[in-house]
C-alpha positions as CSV (number, residue, x, y, z in Angstrom):
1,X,4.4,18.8,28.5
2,X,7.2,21.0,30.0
3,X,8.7,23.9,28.7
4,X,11.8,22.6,26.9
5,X,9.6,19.8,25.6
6,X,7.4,22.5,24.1
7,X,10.2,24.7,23.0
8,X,11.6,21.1,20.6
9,X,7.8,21.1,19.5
10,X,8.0,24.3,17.7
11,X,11.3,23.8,16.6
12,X,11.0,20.8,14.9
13,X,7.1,21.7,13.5
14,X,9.2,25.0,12.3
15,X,12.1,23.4,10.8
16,X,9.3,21.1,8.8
17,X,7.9,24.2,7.6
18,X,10.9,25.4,6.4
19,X,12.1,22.2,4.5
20,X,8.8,22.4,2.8
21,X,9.4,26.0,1.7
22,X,12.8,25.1,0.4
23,X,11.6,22.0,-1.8
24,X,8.8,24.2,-3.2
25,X,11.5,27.1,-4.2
26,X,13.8,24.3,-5.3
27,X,10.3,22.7,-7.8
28,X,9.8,25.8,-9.3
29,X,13.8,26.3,-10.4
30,X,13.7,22.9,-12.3
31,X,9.5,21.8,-12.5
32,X,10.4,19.2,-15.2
33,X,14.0,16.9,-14.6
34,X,14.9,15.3,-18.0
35,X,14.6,11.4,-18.0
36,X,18.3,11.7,-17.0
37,X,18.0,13.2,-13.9
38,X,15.3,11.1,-12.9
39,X,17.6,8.0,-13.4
40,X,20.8,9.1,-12.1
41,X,18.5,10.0,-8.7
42,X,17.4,6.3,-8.9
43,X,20.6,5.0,-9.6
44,X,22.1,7.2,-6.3
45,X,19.3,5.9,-4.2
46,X,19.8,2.2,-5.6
47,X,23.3,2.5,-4.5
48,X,23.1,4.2,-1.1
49,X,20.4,0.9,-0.7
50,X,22.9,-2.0,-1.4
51,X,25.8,0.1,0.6
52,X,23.4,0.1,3.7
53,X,21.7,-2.8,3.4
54,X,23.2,-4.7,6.4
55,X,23.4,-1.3,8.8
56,X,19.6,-1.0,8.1
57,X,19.5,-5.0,8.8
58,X,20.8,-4.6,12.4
59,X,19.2,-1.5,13.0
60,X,15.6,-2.8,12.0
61,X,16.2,-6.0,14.3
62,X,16.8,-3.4,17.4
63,X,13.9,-1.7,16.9
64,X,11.8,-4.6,16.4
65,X,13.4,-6.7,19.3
66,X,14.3,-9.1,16.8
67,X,13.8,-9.4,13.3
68,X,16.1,-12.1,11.1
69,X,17.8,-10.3,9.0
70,X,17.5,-12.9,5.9
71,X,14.0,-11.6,6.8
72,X,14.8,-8.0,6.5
73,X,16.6,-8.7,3.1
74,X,14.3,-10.9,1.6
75,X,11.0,-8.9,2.7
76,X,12.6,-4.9,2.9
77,X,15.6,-4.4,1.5
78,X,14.9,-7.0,-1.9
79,X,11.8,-6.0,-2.7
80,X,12.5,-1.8,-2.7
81,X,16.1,-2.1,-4.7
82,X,13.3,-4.3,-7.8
83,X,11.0,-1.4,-6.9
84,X,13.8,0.8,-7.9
85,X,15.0,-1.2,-11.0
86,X,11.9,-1.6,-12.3
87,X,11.4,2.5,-12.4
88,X,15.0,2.7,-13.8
89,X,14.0,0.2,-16.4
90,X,10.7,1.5,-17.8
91,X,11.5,5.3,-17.0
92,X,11.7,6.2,-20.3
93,X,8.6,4.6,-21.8
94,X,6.4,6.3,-19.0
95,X,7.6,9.7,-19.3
96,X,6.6,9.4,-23.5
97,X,3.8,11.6,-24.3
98,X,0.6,9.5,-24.8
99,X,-1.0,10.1,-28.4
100,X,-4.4,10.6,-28.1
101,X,-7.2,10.5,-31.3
102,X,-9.5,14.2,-31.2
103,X,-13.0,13.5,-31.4
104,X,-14.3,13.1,-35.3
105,X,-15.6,16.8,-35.1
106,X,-11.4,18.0,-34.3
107,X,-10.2,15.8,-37.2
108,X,-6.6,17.0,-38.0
109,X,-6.0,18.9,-34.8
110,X,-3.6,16.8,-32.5
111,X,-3.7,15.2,-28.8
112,X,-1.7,14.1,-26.8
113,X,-1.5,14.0,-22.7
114,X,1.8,14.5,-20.9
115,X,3.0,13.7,-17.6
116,X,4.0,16.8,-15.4
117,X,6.2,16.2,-11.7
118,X,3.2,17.0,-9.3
119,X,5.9,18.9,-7.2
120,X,6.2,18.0,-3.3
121,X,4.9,15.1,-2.4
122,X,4.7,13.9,1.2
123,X,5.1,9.9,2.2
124,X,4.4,8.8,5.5
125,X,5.5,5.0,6.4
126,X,4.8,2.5,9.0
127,X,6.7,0.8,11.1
128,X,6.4,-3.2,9.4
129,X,8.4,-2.3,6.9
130,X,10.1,0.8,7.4
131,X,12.4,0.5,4.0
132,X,10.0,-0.7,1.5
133,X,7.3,1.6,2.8
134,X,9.5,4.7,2.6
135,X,12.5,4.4,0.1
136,X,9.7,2.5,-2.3
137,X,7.2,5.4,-2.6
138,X,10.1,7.5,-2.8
139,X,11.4,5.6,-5.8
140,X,8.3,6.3,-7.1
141,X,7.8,9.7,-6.7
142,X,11.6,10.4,-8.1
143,X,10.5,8.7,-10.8
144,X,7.6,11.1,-11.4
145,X,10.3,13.9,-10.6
146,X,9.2,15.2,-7.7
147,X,10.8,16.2,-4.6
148,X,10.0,14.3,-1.3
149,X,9.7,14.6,2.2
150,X,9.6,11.5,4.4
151,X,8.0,10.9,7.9
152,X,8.9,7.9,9.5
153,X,7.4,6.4,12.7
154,X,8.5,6.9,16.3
155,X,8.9,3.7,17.1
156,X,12.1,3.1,14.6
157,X,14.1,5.6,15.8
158,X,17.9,3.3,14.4
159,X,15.9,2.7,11.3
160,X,15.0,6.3,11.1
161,X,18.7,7.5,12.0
162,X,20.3,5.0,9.5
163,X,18.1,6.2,6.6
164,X,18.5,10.0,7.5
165,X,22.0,9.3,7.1
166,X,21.8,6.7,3.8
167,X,19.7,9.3,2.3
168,X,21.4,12.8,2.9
169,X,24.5,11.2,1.6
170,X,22.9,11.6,-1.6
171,X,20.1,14.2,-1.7
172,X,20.2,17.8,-0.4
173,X,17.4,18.4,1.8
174,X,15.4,20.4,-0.6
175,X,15.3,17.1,-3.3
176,X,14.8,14.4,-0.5
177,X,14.2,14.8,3.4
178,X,13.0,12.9,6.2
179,X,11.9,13.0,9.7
180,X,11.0,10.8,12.6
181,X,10.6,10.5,16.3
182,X,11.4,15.0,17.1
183,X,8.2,15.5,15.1
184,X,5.7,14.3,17.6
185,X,2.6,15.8,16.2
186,X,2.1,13.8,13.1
187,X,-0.3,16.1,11.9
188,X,2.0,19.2,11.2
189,X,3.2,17.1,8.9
190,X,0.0,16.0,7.3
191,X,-1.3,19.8,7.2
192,X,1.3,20.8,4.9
193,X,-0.1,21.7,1.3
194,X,1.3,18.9,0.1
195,X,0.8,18.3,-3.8
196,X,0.5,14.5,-2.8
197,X,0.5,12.1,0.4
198,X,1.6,8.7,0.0
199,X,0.6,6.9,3.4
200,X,0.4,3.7,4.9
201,X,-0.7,2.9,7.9
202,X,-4.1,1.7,9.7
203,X,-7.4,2.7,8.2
204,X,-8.2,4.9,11.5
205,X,-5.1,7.1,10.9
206,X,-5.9,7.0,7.4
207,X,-8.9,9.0,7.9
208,X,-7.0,11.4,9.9
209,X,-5.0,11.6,7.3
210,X,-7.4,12.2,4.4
211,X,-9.6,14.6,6.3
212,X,-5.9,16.6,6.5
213,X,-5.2,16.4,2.7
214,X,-8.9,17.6,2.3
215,X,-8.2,20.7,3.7
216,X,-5.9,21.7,1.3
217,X,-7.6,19.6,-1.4
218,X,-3.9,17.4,-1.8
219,X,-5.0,14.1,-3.6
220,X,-3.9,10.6,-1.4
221,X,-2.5,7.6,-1.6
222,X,-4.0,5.0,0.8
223,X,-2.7,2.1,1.4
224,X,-4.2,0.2,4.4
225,X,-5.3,-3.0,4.8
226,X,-8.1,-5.1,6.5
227,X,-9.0,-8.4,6.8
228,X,-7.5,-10.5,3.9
229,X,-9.1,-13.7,3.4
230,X,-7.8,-17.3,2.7
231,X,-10.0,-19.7,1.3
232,X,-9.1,-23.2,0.7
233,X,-11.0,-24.8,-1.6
234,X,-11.8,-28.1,-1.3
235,X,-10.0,-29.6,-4.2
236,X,-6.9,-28.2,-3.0
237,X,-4.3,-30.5,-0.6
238,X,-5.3,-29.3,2.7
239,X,-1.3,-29.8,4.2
240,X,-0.1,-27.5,1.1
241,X,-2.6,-24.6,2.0
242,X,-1.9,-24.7,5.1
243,X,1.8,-24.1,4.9
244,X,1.5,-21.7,2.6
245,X,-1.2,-19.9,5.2
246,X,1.1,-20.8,8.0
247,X,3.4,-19.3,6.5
248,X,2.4,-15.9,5.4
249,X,0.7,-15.4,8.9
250,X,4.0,-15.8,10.5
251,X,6.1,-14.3,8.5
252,X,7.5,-10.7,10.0
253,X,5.4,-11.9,13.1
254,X,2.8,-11.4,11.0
255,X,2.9,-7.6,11.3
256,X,2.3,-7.5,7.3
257,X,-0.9,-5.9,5.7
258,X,-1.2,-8.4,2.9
259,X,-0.9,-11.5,5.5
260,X,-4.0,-14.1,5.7
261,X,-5.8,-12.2,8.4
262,X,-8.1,-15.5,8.4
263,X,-8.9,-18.8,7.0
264,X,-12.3,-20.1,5.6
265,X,-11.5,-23.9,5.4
266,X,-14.3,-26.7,4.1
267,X,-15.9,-27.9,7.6
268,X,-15.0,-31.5,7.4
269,X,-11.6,-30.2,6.7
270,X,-11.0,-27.8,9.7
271,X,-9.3,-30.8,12.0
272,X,-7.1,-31.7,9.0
273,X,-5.8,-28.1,8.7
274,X,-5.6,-27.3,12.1
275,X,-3.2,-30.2,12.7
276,X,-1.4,-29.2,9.4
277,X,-0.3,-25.7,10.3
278,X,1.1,-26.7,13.7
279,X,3.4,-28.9,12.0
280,X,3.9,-26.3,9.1
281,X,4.6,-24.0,11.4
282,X,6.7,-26.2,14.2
283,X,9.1,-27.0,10.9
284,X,9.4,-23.3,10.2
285,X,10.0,-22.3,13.3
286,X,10.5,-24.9,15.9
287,X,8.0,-25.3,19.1
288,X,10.7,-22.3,21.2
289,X,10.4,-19.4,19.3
290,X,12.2,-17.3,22.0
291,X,15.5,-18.1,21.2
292,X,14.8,-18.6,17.2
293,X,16.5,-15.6,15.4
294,X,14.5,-16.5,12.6
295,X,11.3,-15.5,13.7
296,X,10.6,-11.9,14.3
297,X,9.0,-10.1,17.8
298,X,6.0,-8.4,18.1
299,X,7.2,-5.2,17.0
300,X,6.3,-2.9,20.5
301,X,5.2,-4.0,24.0
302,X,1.9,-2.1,23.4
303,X,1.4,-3.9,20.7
304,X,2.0,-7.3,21.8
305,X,-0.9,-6.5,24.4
306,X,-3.6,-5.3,22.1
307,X,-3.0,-8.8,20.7
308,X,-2.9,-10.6,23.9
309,X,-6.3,-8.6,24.1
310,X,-8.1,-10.5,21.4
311,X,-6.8,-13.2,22.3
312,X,-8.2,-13.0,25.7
313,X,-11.8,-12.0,24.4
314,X,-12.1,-14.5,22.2
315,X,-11.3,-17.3,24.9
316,X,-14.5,-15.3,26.9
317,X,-16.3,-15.7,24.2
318,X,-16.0,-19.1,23.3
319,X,-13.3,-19.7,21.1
320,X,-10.6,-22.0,21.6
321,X,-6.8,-21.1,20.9
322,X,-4.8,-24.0,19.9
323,X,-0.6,-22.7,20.3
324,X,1.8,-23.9,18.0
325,X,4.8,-23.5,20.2
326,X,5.7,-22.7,23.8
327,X,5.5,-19.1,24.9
328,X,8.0,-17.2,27.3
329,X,9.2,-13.8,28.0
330,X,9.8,-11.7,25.6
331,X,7.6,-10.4,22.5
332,X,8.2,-13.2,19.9
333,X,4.6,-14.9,20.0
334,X,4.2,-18.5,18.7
335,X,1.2,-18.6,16.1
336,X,-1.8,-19.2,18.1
337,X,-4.8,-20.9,16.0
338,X,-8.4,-19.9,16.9
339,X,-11.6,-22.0,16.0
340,X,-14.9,-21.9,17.1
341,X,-14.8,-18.1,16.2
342,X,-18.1,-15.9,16.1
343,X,-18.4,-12.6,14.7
344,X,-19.0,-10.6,17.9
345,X,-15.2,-11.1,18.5
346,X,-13.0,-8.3,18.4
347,X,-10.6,-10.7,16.5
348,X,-13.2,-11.0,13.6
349,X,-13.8,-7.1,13.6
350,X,-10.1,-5.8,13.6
351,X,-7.5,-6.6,11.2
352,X,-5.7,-8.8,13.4
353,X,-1.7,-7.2,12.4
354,X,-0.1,-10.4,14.1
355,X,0.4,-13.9,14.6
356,X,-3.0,-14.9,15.3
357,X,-4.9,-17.0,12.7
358,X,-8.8,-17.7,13.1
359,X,-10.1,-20.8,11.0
360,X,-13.9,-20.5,10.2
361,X,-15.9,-23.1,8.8
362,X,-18.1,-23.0,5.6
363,X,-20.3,-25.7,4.2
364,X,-20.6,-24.0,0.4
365,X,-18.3,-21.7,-1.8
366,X,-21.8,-19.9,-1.5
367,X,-21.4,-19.3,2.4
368,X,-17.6,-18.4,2.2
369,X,-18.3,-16.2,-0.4
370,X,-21.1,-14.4,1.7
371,X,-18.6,-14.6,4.7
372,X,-16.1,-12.6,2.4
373,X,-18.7,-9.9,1.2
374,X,-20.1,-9.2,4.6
375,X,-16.9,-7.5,5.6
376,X,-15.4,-4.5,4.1
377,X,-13.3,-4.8,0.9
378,X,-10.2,-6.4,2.4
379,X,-6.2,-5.1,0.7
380,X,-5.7,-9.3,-0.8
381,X,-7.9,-12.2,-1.2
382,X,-6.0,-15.6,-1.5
383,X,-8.1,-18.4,-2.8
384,X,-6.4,-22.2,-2.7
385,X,-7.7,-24.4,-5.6
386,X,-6.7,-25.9,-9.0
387,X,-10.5,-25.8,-10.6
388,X,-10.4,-22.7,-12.6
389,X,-14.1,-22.4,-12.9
390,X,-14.7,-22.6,-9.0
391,X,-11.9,-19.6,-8.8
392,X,-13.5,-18.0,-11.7
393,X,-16.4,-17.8,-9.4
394,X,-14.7,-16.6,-6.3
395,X,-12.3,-13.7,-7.8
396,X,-15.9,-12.4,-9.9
397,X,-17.9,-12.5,-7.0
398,X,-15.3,-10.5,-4.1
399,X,-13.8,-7.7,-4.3
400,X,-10.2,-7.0,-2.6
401,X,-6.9,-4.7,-3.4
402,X,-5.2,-7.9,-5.4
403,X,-5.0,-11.3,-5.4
404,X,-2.8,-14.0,-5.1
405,X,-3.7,-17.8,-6.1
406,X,-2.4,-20.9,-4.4
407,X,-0.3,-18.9,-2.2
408,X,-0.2,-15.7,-0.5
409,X,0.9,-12.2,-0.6
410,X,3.4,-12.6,-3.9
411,X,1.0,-9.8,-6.0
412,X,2.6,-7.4,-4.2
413,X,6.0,-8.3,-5.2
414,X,5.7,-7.8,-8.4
415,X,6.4,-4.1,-9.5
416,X,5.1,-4.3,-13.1
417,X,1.4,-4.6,-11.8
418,X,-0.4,-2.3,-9.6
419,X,-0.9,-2.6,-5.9
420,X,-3.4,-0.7,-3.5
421,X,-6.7,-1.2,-1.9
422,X,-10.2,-1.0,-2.6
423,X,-12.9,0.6,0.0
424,X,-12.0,0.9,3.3
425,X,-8.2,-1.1,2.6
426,X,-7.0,1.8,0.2
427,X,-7.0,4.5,-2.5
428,X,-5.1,4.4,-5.4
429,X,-1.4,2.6,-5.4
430,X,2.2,4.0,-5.9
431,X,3.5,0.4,-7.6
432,X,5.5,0.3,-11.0
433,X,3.8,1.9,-14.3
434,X,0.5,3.2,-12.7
435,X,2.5,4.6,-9.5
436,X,4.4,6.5,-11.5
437,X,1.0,8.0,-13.3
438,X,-0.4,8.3,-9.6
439,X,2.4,11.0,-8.7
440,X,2.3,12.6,-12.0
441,X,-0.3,14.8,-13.4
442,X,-1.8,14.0,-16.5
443,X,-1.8,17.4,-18.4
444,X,-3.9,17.1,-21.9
445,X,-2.1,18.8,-24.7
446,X,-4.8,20.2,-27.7
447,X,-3.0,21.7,-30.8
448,X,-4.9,23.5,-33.5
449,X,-4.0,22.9,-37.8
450,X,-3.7,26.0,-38.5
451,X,-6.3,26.2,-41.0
452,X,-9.3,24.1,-39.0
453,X,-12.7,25.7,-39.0
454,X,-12.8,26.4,-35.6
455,X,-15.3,29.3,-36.1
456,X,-17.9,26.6,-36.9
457,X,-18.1,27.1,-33.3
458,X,-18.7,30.5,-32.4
459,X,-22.2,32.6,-32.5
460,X,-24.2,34.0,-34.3
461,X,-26.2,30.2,-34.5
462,X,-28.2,28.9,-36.5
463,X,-26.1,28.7,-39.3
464,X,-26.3,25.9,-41.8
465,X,-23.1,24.0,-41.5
466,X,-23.1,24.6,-37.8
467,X,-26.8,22.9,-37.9
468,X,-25.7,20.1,-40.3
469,X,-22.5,19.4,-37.8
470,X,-24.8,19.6,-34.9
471,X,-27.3,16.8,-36.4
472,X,-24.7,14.9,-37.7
473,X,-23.6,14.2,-34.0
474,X,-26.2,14.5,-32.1
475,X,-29.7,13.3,-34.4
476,X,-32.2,14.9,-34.2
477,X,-34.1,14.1,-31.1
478,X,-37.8,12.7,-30.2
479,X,-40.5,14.7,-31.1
480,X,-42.8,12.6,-28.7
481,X,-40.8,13.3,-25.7
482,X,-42.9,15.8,-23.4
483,X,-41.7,18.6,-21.1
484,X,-42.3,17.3,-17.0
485,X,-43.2,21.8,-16.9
């Protein structure tokens, strides 16, 4: 690193600093925004959204190399301005205090738990989606009234530029700021005594991440991802599930931490399928993806290697990779099909974050199920059948994040139900309702009657209501039970 390079370092890790100050001065000047506030904030945000929605469009296909933008709309841009409804909607309700009932022993005294802003909170988003994963969490945390800084990643830098701009339209920087590509040590960011981080990303950087936060004991929001499952069940039309799998794995490129990462698929079946998601994906998409605008490029050229990568030691290994279109130059990859897959391959280790789709073989909803539970707890599980008692059996048997049923990926569309992980694919969620709990704290509020008996309570002991109250609520133990000293 050279000397100027060094000198844009420190300014840009000083300037961060200073932003953070600012939004913690600017907290403690109004720590609790009326439900008002909160909503004109959403309702500026909402706006600024529609207004830019065909800027960020463009901008997000440059950075990718290509990206539809009926994608962008339908997958970034939709999604985020229901996220931001849906808090505008409910805002009200959430921020209510929550009557609570005192234990039998406080009878008359009142409870109730309110929710506080937690202050500062910090969201880091990845590069997939680069406006749901940072204006959604932001939604979010406005609705908790907080105030927010965003990092975005370095490889968006039009993305990054268009939202700086959308966004400081709006917001002063000590309500709402972001950065992107100057800061290029992530973790000055992450260091900061955040009072929350909301970050999404890969579960190696999510460890970086949390070990950060731990430091200055700032609770996390995880969201990951993994190895999401689809299992077609053998009562379910093989063609249909295999659309619907073709589909979600090459959607975005499939670059999406809720797509099928693979497919567990009856063995006398495997053929059937294999054949049927060619042809799902070949009316999609064609058999020449290079020239189809509708299909989206792998998002860097680093990235397109690390997939070329598994796909290469997989062949070594023994598997075989059946194409469903023609590849060519460029980094928009047809979606290649791998059987004959064993789990020494790197492609059934990592969460594959492309379009690559490995179809294993299972015998009995036994062995698929033992296939699913002898990975780590993946962000989905999609499961492809109409018999409710064999699903029944699946969903009580796995764990995952959420699921979705006869298709895939559509739980996490839906903003009046939680999303996150579970495990190693996530902590916590910043969805809807519980989000909005998430980036609040939860401050219990006692009040004393004025004339309760509270003194029933203090010393000297021994006395004889204070005995009675004690028995009453506790018994009055085993004499047989012996002391182990």
């Amino acid at each position: 690193m050279n000397d100027r390079a060094r000198f844009d370092t420190l300014v840009a890790a000083t300037r961060v600093e200073q932003v953070f100050a600012a939004q913690q001065r600017a907290f403690l000047q109004n720590p609790l925004p009326s439900a008002g506030e909160r909503r004109q904030h959403l309702r500026a945000l909402q706006r600024q959204l529609l207004r830019y929605q065909e800027v960020l469009s463009e901008a997000i296909s440059e950075d990718f190399g290509g990206r539809a933008v009926a994608e962008t709309k339908m997958l970034d841009v939709l999604p985020t301005a229901l996220a931001i409804r849906h808090a505008r909607a409910h805002l009200r309700r959430w921020m209510r205090p929550s009557r609570r009932r005192p234990e039998l022993l406080f009878a008359t005294n009142s409870l109730c738990v309110t929710y506080q802003p937690k202050g500062v909170v910090g969201v880091i988003a990845t590069w997939n989606f680069p406006v749901y994963l940072s204006l959604g969490p932001l939604a979010t945390a406005l609705a908790a009234g907080n105030r927010v800084m965003l990092k975005m990643p370095e490889t968006m830098p039009r993305t990054t530029a268009t939202l700086r701009q959308l966004l400081g339209e709006v917001f002063a920087e000590d309500h709402v700021a972001l950065f992107g590509e100057e800061l290029e040590d992530p973790n000055v960011f992450t260091a900061l005594p955040f009072n929350h981080i909301v970050f999404t990303g890969s579960p190696g950087v999510g460890r970086v991440v949390m070990e950060q936060a731990a430091r200055n004991l700032t609770p996390v929001t995880l969201e990951l991802g993994g190895k999401s499952p689809a299992i077609v069940l053998r009562d379910y039309p093989v063609a249909e599930a295999a659309r619907r799998i073709a589909h979600g794995k090459a959607t975005n490129g499939g670059q999406i931490c809720v797509a099928p990462d693979y497919a567990l698929v009856p063995r006398e079946q495997v053929d059937v399928f294999v054949r049927a998601v060619q042809q799902s994906f070949a009316a999609l998409y064609g058999t020449q993806v290079q020239g189809n605008g509708d299909y989206t490029a792998i998002s860097t050229d680093r990235h397109a290697a690390r997939i070329r990568s598994l796909l290469d030691d997989a062949r070594a290994k023994g598997a075989i990779i059946i194409p469903c279109g023609e590849a060519g130059p460029g980094r928009r990859m047809p979606l290649q099909i791998v059987t004959h897959c064993t789990p020494e391959m790197a492609l059934m280790q990592q969460e594959i974050f492309g379009p690559v789709l490995p179809v294993m073989a299972y015998d009995t909803l036994d062995e698929a199920i033992y296939c699913v539970r002898s990975r780590p707890r993946p962000l989905a599980l999609y499961c492809f059948s109409h018999d409710k008692a064999a699903r029944a059996n699946l969903l009580a048997r796995t764990h995952s994040g959420g699921v979705t049923i006869n298709d895939w990926g559509w739980h996490a569309a839906n903003h009046d139900a939680p999303f996150g992980g579970t495990g190693q694919s996530g902590i916590g969620n910043w969805h809807g309702e519980e989000g909005f709990y998430e980036l609040s704290h939860a401050r219990t509020v006692f009040k004393r009657h004025r004339f309760f008996p509270i003194d029933l309570f203090y010393p000297p002991y021994g006395r004889r209501l204070q005995a009675w109250a004690l028995k009453f609520n506790l018994g009055a133990g085993d004499p047989t039970v012996r002391r182990p000293f």
